[in-house]
GUBA-720154 format. One record per residue (C-alpha): x, y, z; residue number from 1. Coordinates in Angstrom, 1 decimal. Each point is the difference from the previous one (the first is absolute). Layout:
BEGIN
+--------+--------+--------+-----+
!      x !      y !      z !   n !
+--------+--------+--------+-----+
!      X !      Y !      Z ! NUM !
...
+--------+--------+--------+-----+
END
This chain:
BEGIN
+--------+--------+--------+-----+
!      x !      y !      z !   n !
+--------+--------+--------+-----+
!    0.0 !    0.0 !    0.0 !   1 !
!    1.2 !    3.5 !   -0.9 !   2 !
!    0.7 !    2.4 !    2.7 !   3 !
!   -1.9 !    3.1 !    0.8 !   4 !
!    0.7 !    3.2 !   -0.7 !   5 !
!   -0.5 !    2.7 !    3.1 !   6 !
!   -3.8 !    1.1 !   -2.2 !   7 !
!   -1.0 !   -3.4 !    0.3 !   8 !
!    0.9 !   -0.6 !    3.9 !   9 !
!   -1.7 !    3.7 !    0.9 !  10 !
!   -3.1 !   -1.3 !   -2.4 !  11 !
!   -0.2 !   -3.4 !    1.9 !  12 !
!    0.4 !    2.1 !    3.5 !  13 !
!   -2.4 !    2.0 !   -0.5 !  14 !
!   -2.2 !   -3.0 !   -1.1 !  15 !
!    0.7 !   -1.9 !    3.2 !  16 !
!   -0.8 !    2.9 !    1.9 !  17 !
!   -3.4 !    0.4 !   -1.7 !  18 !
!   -0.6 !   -2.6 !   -2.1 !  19 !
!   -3.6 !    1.3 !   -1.3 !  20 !
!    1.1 !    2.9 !   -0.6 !  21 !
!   -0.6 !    0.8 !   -4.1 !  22 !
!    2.6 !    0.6 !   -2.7 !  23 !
!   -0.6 !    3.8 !    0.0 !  24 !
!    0.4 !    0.4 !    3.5 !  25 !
!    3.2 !   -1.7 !   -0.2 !  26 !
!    1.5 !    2.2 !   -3.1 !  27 !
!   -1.0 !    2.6 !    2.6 !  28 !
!    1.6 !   -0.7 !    3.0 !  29 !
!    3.2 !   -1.7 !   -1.9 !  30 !
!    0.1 !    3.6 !   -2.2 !  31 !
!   -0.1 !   -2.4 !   -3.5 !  32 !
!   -2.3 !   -0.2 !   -2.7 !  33 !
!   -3.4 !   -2.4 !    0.0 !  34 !
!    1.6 !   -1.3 !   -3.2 !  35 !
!    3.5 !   -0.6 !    1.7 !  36 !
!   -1.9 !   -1.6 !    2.9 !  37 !
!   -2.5 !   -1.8 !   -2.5 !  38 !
!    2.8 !   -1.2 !   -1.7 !  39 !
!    2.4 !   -0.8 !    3.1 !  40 !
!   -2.8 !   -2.3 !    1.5 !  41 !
!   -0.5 !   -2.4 !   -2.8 !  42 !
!    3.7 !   -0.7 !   -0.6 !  43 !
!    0.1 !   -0.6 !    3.8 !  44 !
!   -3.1 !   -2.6 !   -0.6 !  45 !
!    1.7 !   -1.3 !   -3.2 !  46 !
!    2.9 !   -1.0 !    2.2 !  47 !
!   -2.0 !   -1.4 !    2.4 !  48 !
!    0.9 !    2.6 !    3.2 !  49 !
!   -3.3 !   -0.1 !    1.4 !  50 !
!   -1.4 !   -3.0 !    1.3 !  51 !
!   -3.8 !   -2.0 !    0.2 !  52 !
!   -2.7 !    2.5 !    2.0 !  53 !
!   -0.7 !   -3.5 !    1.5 !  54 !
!    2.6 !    0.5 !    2.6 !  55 !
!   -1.4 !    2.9 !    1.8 !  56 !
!   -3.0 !   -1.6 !    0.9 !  57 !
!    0.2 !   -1.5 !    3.7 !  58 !
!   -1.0 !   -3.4 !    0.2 !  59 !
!   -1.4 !    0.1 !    3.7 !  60 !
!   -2.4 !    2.6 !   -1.9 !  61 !
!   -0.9 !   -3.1 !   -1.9 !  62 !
!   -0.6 !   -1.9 !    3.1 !  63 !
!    3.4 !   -1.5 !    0.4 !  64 !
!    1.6 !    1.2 !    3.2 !  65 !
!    2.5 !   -2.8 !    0.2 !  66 !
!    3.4 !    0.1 !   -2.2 !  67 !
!    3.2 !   -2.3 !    0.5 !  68 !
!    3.0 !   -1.0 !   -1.8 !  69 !
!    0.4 !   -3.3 !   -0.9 !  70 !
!    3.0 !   -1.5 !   -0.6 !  71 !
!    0.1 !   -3.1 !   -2.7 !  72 !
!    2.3 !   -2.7 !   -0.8 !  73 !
!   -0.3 !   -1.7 !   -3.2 !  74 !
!    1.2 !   -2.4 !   -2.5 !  75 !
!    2.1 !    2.1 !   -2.8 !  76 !
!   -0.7 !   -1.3 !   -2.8 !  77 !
!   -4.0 !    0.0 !    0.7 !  78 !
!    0.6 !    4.0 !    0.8 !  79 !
!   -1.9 !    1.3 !   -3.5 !  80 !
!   -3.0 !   -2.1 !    0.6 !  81 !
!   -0.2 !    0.2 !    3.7 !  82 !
!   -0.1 !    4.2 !   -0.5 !  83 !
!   -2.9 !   -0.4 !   -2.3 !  84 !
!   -1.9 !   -2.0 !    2.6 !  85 !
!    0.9 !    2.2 !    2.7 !  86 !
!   -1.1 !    2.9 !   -2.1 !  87 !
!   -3.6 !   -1.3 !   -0.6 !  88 !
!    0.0 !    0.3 !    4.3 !  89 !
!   -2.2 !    3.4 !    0.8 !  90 !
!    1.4 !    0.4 !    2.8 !  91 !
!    3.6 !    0.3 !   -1.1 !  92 !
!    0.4 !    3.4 !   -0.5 !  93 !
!    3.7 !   -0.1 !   -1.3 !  94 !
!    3.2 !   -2.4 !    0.2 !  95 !
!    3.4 !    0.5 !   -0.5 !  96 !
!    2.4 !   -2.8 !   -1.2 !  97 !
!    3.0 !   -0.1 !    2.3 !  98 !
!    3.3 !   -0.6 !    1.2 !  99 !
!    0.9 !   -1.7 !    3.3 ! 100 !
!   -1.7 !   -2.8 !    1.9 ! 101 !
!   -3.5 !    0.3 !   -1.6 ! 102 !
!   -0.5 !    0.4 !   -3.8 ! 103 !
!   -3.5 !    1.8 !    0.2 ! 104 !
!   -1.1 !    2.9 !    2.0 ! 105 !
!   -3.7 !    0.9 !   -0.3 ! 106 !
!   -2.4 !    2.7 !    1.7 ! 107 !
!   -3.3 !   -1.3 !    1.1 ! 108 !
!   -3.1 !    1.1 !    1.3 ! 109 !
!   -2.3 !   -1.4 !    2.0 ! 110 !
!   -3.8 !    0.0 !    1.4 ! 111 !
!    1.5 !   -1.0 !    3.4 ! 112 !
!    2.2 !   -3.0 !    1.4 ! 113 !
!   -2.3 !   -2.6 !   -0.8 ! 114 !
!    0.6 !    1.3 !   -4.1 ! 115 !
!    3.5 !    0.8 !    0.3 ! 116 !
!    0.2 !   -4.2 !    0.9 ! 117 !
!   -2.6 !   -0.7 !   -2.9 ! 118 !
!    2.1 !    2.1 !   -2.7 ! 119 !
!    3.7 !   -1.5 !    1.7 ! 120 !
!   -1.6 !   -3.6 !   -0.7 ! 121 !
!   -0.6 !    1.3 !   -3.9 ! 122 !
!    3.3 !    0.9 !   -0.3 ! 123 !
!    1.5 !   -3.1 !    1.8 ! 124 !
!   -2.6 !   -2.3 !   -2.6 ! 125 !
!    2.2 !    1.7 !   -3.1 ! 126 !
!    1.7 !   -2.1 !   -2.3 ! 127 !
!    3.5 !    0.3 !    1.0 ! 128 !
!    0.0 !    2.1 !    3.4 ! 129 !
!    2.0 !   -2.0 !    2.8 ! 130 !
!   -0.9 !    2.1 !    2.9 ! 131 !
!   -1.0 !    3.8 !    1.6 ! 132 !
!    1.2 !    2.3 !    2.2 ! 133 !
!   -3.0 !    2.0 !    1.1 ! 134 !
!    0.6 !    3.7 !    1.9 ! 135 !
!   -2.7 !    2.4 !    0.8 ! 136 !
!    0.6 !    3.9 !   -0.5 ! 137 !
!   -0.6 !    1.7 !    3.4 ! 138 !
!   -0.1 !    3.4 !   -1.4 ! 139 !
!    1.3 !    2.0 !   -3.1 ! 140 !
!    3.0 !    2.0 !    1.9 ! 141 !
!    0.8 !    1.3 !   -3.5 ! 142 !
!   -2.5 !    0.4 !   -2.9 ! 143 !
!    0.7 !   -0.1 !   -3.4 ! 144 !
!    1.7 !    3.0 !   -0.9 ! 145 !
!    2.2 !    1.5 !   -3.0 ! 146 !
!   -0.2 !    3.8 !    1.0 ! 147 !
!    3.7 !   -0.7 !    1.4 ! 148 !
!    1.3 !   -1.2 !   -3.0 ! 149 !
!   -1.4 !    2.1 !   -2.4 ! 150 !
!    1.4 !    3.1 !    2.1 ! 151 !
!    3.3 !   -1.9 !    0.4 ! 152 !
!    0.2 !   -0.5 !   -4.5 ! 153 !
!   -0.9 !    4.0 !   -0.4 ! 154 !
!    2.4 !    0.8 !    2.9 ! 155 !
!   -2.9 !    2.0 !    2.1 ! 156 !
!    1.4 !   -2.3 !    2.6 ! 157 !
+--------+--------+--------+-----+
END
């Protein structure tokens, strides 16, 4: 991915300040043309800078206050097909492939404990999964953020 230029970092600032905030407004406070900001924004969507709405919405608003981590050990070689399956899991909200002990880390969320068992046995009953780790989050100390970074590329920092 190419990196950004300082009018790109202040444009996606400003964005993640106010993300509703239109593309006229943003030429205004950023001091640049509609067009400039018009044309900014799609080559930042063209090289897939912004990501899925999907993950702003809270899924305790959906009604499930539970997430964990799980941790999964699998067989290699069944690694294509087993992420497929796992995929087709509505509860598993993301996983990451890994290095380390465990090969698999995926966020769940769950109904209560009672689910959180019902969804570990799903995973456990895929093709080519050996065993799970599972950890509960407590609370989200840190939230999702890229403010820091973005101030840190256009050396506002």
């Amino acid at each position: 991915m190419q990196a950004l230029d300082g009018t790109d970092t202040r444009l996606l600032s400003a964005l993640a300040r106010d993300p509703r905030r239109t593309v006229v407004a943003l030429a205004q406070k950023l001091g640049l043309s509609r067009n400039t900001v018009q044309a900014r924004m799609a080559q930042l969507e063209k090289k897939h800078v912004f990501l899925s709405f999907e993950r702003r919405i809270n899924p305790a608003s959906l009604g499930y206050p539970l997430m964990a981590f799980i941790s999964v050990h699998v067989q290699q070689q069944k690694l294509g097909q087993l992420a497929h399956d796992l995929a087709g899991i509505p509860e598993i909200l993301e996983g990451y492939g890994l290095t380390g002990s465990a090969d698999l880390l995926l966020r769940v969320v769950a109904l209560d404990a009672e689910d959180l068992f019902r969804i570990n046995g799903k995973i456990l009953a895929c093709d080519g999964v050996d065993r799970t780790d599972t950890a509960l989050a407590m609370s989200e100390l840190i939230p999702f953020r890229i403010q820091p970074l973005l101030e840190r590329g256009s050396g506002d920092a």
